[in-house]
C-alpha positions, 0 to 999 in steps of 0.5 A: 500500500505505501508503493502504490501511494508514493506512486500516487504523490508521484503522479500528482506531483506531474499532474499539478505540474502540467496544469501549471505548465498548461497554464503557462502556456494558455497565458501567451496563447490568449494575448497571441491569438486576440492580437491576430498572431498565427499560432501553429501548436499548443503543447505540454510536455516534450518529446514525442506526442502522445495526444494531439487535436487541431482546432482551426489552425493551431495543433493542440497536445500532450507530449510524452515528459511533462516538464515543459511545454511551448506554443509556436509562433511563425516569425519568431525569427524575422526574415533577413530581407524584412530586416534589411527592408525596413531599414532602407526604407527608413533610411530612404524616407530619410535622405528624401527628406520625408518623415520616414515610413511608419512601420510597426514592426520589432523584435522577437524572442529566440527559441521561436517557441514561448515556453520553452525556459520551463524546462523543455527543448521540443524535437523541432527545436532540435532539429533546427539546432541539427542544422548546424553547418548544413549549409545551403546549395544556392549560396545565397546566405553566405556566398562561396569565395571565387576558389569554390571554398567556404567563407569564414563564418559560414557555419554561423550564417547558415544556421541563422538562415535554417532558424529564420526558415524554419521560423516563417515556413508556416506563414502562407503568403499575404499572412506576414501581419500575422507574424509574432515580428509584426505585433508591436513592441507593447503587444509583444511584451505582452505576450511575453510577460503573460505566461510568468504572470499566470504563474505568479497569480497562480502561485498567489492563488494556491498560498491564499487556500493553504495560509488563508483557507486551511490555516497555518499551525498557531500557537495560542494563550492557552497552556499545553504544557508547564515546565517544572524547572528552569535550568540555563542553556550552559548549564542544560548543555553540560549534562548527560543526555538521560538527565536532559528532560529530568529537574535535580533537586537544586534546580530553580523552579519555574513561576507557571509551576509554582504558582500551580498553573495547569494545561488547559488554562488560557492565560488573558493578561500578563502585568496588565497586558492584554495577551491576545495571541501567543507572540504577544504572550512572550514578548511581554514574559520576555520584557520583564525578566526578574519582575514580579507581575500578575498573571490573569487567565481562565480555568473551567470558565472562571477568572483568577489571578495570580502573582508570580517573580518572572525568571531572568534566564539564560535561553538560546538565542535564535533568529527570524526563522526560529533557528538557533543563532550559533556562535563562531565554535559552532556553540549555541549563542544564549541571551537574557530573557524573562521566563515563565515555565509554559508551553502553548496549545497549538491550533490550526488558524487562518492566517490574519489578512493584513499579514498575507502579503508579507507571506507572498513578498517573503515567498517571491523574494526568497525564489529571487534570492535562491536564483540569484545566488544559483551559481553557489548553490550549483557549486554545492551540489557539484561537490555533492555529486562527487562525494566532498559534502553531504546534502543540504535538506535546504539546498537546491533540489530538483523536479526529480526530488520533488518529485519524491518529496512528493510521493514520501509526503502521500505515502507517511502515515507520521502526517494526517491528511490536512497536513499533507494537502497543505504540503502539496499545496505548499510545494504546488505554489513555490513551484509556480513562483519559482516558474515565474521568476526563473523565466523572469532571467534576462537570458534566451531562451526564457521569457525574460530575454524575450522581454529584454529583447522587446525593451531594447526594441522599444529603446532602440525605435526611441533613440531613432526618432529622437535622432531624426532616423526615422523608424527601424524594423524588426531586430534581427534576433537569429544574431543571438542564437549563439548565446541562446545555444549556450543558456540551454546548455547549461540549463541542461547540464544543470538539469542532469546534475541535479537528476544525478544528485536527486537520485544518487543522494536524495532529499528526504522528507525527514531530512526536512522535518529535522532541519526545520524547513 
């Protein structure tokens, strides 16, 4: 039965992952299609296809990995002779002292193919990529020298040539309006910055239901538990591991116990402060270190009172993340703080509105900040891979380890069913943000070099009327396929390091548990 369920969190994890994809997809479907672009497939997954249907003129399917997904669009890649045209047409306009002609052409992206950052590179695309040094019979591209011998560059020329080919081979004659190159630079951003931005919304939309909807863990004012005795963190620290949970004789007793405070009772006020939730409760405890306040709290629905000395103690220090803080020796750093002895019942509450927009900026800043620092974290797991560093249960991981993470989490029983669509919910929502801000990279293939590409277009145009050039026509994107070439080289190193390590070395469930996370 556990087989069969960590197959079933398997089969989940990639049935929320290709919704998420799908979606991706849909969202530079819907702006394409409405601005009249020709788009030939729709697609989720690659490799080969394994469901397909067509619908008017666009090819919808499934392919056989899904772990990306694209749409395809004619004149990702603007033919040569419309760059060339429209500049000398500009140009012209301009030496004949004319205005010059207002073209609304532009730029483009790369891959030819929106989507494809998630993850997956189609077989057309490497096909086009196979066409390396091909080279042509009519020697148009790139004209053979009067000795019959190639040019230097050639190799680099035909296969600009293959890609602007293969680009517009679906565009019928009459149709170059209705290339993704003949869209405005604003349409074109447009289309572009839709498919992260479904993430992004979706993203958001999945951690409303679990921090909004399910709730989060909270603890409450009222007592689970009530510590005997108070012994200082140095101290605890110094003695055997059996005599970790036990009190000596000496040892100094906590005020909730001797002032007989028992589980179950909630606790109102402390020094006459109003404690409303648990955080508030330790702040005001924390505050007053070697006072003696009153303590005002409810037991079986009557109000009493009680009047207890505050224990200033020596306690682990920790950070905003709730980790102990360690000192250079690896020796947990302690600071001074008031102690009462009681621990509290924890609840499953909605997290309070005005506090769930710090969640979403917490959970997209920290994906910025991991990508940002991607580089170390492949650093990391390099050495991982070769067997110089152990794991990091908060270290980068993979969609293959995820994938695990995923069938453990459905397969325990150590975790009631809540709690495991919380987790699913969790993992499904930072994947989508992770999506959003991984194609956001300013690099072809992703979406974000696609974006970077129409805003240098946009500037590019600006400068030109701001000089008095007229309008210039489409960039010639085929020029950046030597750096897109190299970015899907090294997502795909990337992918297999993290495939080999995912699977050679694993990121447990318990693993993450232990470490917090």
């Amino acid at each position: 039965m556990t087989v069969v369920l960590y197959i079933v969190g398997i089969i989940l994890f990639l049935i929320g992952i290709s919704i998420s994809i799908a979606l991706h997809e849909l969202g530079h479907l819907t702006p394409a299609k409405k601005f009249g672009v020709k788009v030939t497939h729709y697609m989720v997954g690659f490799g080969p296809t394994l469901f397909s249907f067509r619908r008017g003129e666009t090819e919808y399917g499934i392919k056989a990995f899904p772990l990306g997904g694209f749409i395809a669009m004619p004149g990702m890649y603007p033919p040569e002779e419309a760059t060339k045209s429209r500049h000398e047409t500009a140009a012209a306009g301009q030496r004949g002292g004319a205005a010059g002609i207002v073209v609304d052409g532009g730029v483009d992206g790369t891959a030819g193919r929106l989507g494809e950052p998630d993850g997956a590179l189609d077989s057309t695309d490497n096909e086009t990529a196979g066409r390396l040094g091909e080279g042509t019979d009519d020697g148009d591209v790139a004209p053979l020298r009067r000795d019959r011998k190639k040019r230097k560059g050639r190799l680099f020329e035909d296969t600009m040539a293959d890609a602007r080919e293969f680009s517009n081979q679906e565009i019928e004659p009459g149709e170059e309006h209705r290339t993704f190159y003949a869209l405005s630079v604003p349409k074109r951003l447009v289309v572009m910055f839709s498919g992260p931005l479904v993430n992004l919304v979706l993203g958001i939309l999945i951690m409303a239901i679990s921090l909004l909807g399910i709730g989060v863990i909270t603890p409450t004012t009222t007592v689970q538990t009530v510590v005997e005795c108070a012994v200082p963190a140095s101290e605890a620290q110094q003695r055997p591991a059996s005599e970790q949970n036990t009190c000596r004789d000496d040892d100094q007793l906590t005020p909730a116990w001797e002032a007989g405070i028992r589980p179950g009772d909630e606790i109102t006020a402390i020094a006459g402060v109003e404690t409303k939730d648990w955080d508030q409760l330790s702040s005001v405890i924390k505050d007053h270190a070697g006072e003696r306040v009153d303590v005002d709290f409810i037991r079986d629905g009557q109000a009493q009172t009680v009047t207890v000395p505050i224990i200033a103690t020596e306690r682990p220090k920790v950070d905003d993340a709730g980790k102990t803080m360690l000192n250079p020796d690896g020796t947990p750093q302690t600071e001074t703080q008031g102690f009462f002895g009681v621990g509290p019942v924890q609840e499953r509450q909605s997290l309070p509105l005005a506090e769930f927009p710090g969640a979403v900026w917490d959970q997209v800043s920290g994906v910025f900040h991991a990508i940002l620092t991607l580089p170390v974290k492949l650093v990391d797991i390099g050495e991982v891979a070769v067997g110089t560093k152990d794991r990091d249960a908060e270290g980068l991981v993979g969609m293959v380890g995820v994938g695990r993470i995923a069938g453990e989490i459905v397969s325990t029983d150590q975790i009631d069913v809540v709690d495991k669509a919380q987790m699913g919910l969790g993992m499904l929502g930072s994947l989508n943000i992770f999506l959003f801000a991984f194609n956001m990279i300013p690099l072809l293939p992703l979406d974000g070099g696609h974006i970077a590409v129409g805003l240098y277009e946009g500037a590019r145009r600006r400068i030109n009327r701001w000089r008095g050039r007229g309008l210039v026509g489409p960039f010639d994107t085929a020029k950046l396929l030597p750096l897109t070439y190299v970015c899907i080289g090294l997502m795909l190193c990337m992918t297999a390091l993290l495939v080999y390590v995912d699977l050679v070395k694993p990121i447990t469930l318990d693993a993450i548990f232990n470490s917090g996370g």
